[in-house]
C-alpha positions as CSV (number, residue, x, y, z in Angstrom):
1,X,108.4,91.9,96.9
2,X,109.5,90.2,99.9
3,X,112.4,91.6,102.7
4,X,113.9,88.8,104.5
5,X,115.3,90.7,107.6
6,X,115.5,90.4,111.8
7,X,113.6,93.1,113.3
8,X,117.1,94.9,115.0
9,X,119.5,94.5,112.0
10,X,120.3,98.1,111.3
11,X,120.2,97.6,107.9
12,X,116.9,95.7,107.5
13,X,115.8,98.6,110.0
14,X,117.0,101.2,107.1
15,X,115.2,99.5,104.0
16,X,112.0,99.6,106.3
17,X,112.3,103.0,107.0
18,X,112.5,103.8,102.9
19,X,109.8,101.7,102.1
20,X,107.6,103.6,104.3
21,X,109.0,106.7,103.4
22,X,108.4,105.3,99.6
23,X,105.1,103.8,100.6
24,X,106.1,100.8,99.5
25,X,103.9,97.5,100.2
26,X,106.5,94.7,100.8
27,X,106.1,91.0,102.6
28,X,108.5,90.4,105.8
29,X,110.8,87.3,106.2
30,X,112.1,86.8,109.3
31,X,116.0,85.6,109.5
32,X,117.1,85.1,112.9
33,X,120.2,85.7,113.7
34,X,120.1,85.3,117.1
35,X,119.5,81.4,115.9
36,X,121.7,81.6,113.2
37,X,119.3,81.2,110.6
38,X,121.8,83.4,108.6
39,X,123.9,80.9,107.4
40,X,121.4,77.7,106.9
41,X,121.5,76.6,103.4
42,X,118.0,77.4,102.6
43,X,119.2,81.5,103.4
44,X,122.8,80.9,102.0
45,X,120.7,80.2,98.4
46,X,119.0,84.1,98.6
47,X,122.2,85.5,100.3
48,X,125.2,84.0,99.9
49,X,127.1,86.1,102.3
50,X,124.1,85.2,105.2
51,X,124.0,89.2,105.9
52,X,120.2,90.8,106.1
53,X,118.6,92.2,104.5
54,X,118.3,90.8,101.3
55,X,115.0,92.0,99.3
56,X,113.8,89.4,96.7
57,X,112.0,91.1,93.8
58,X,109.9,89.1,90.9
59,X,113.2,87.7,89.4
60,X,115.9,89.1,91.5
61,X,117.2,89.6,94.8
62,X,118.7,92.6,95.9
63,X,121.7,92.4,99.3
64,X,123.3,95.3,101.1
65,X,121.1,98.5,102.6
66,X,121.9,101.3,100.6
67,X,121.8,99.3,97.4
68,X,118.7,98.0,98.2
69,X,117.3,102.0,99.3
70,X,119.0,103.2,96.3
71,X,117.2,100.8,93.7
72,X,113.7,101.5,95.7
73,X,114.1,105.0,95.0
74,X,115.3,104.8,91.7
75,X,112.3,103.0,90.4
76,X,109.3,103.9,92.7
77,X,107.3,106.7,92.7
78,X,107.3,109.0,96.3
79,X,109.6,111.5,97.8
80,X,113.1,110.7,97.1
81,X,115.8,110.0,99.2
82,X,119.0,111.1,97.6
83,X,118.9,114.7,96.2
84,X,119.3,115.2,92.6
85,X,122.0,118.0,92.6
86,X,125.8,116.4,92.4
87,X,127.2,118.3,95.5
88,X,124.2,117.5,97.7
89,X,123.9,113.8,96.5
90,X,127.9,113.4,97.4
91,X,127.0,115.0,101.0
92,X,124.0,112.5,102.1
93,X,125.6,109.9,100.7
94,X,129.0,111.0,102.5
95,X,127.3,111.6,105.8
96,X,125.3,107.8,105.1
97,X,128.4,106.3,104.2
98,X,130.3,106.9,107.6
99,X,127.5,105.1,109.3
100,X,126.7,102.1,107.2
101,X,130.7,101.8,106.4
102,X,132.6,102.8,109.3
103,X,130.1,102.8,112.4
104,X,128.2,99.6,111.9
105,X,130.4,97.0,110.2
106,X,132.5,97.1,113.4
107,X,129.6,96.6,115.9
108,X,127.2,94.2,113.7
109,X,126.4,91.0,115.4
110,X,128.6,88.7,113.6
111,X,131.3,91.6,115.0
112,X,130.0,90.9,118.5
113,X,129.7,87.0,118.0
114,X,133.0,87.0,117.3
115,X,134.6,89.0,120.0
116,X,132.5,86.6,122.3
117,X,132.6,83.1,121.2
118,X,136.0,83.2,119.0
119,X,138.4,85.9,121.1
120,X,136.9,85.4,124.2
121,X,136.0,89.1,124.9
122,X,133.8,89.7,128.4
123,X,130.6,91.7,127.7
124,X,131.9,94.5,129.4
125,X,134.6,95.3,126.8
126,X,132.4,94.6,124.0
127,X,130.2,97.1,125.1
128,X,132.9,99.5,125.8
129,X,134.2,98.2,122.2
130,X,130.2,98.9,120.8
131,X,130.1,103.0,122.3
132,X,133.9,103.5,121.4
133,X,133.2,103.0,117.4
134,X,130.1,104.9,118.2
135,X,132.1,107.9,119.5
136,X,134.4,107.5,116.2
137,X,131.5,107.9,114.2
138,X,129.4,110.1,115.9
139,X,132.0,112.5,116.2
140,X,132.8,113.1,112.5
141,X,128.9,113.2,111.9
142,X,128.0,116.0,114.7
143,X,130.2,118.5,113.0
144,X,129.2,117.6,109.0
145,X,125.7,118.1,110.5
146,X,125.9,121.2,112.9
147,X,128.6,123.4,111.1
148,X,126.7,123.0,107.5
149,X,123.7,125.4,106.1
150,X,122.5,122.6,104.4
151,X,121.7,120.8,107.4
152,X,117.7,121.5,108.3
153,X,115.3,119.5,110.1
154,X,116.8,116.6,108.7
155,X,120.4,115.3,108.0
156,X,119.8,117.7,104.3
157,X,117.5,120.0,104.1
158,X,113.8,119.7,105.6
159,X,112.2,116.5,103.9
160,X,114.2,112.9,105.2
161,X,116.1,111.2,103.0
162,X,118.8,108.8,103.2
163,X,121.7,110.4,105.8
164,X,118.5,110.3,108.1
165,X,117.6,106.1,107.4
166,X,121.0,105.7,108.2
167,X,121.1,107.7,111.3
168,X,118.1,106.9,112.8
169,X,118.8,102.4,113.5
170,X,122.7,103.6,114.2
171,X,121.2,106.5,117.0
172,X,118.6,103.7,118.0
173,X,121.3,101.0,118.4
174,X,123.7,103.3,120.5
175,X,120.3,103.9,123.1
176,X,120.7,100.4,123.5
177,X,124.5,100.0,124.4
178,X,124.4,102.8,126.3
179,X,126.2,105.1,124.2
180,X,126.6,108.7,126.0
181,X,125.0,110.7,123.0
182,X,125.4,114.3,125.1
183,X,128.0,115.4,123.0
184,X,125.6,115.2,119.9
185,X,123.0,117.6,120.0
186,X,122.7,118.5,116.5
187,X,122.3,114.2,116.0
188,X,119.9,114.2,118.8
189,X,117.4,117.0,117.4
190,X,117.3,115.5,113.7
191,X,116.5,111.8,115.6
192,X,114.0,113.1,117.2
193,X,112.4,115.1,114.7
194,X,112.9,111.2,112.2
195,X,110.7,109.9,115.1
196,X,108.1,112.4,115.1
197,X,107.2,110.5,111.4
198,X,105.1,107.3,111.1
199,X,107.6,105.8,108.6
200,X,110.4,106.1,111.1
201,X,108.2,105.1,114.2
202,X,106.6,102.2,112.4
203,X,110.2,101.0,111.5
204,X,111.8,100.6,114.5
205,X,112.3,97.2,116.3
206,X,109.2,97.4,119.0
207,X,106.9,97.6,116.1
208,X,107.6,94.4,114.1
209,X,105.2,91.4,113.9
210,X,108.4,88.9,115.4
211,X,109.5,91.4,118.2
212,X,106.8,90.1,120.7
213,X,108.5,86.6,120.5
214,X,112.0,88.4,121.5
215,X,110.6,90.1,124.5
């Protein structure tokens, strides 16, 4: 198998996170978007809607994060990421949901492209635009997580699964704008404790082959 991806996409970010979790050998494309290598023809042909990551199997490709996570677990062997019990499977996936659908497709890159280039926006406000979709999000998830008994070292329970691959990039990206995380302590812990993992660690941006080239 083969991930095309950039090494701070959030969502190539999550599917690296699952294939370690999964320990799942996989080859790396690199698609940057900083060059706009997302929508030259030869990447239009895997993806047609030039988003990363897309993960290209023996005879299919796969597109969009939590499709992608969901398939790897589905049909590999390794811990899995989504619980099996209805109630618990509807919780992760609620708690994942809110990140990869309400938090990040407002502050993606082709978001922040846009505010610059097309609507003239100052960086200023599209960072204050960045932490104030944060805050949104962040907000619904600190309660879900800190009022719930099912919330343990992780997002659910005490083994990582998928509210956790979401969180992680999403906490990762907000460091980076400057996000003022104090009001999420419960978000915090379970971020740190992701970290304290080599499949999380080895995940993140710093550690990609094509991050030394970005320095």
């Amino acid at each position: 198998m083969k991930i095309h991806g950039y090494f701070r996409s959030s969502a190539a970010y999550r599917v690296r996170i699952a294939l370690n979790l999964k320990n799942i050998a996989c080859d790396t494309a690199l698609v940057n978007l900083q060059a706009g290598d997302q929508s030259s023809p030869a990447y239009r042909a895997i993806n047609p809607q030039g988003r990363v990551p897309a993960l290209e199997t023996e005879d299919h490709i796969l597109v969009q994060s939590l499709a992608i996570i969901e398939y790897l677990d589905e049909t590999f062997l390794g811990p899995s990421l989504v619980p099996s019990e209805p109630l618990a499977r509807a919780r992760v996936r609620g708690i994942s949901h809110i990140i990869a659908g309400d938090i990040h497709p407002l502050n993606n890159l082709a978001v922040l492209n846009y505010l610059k280039d097309e609507l003239a926006i100052d960086e200023d406000k599209r960072t204050r635009w960045y932490q104030y979709w944060v805050g949104q999000g962040f907000d619904g998830v600190e309660p879900l997580l800190a009022n719930s008994s099912d919330t343990g070292t992780f997002c659910h329970g005490n083994s990582p699964g998928l509210a956790d691959i979401c969180l992680v990039p999403q906490v990762f990206n907000a460091q980076r704008f400057d996000c003022d995380l104090s009001p999420y302590p419960t978000i915090g812990r379970i971020y740190d404790s992701c970290m304290a993992l080599d499949a999380f660690d080895k995940a993140q941006p710093s550690n990609q082959p094509e991050a030394a080239q970005f320095a």
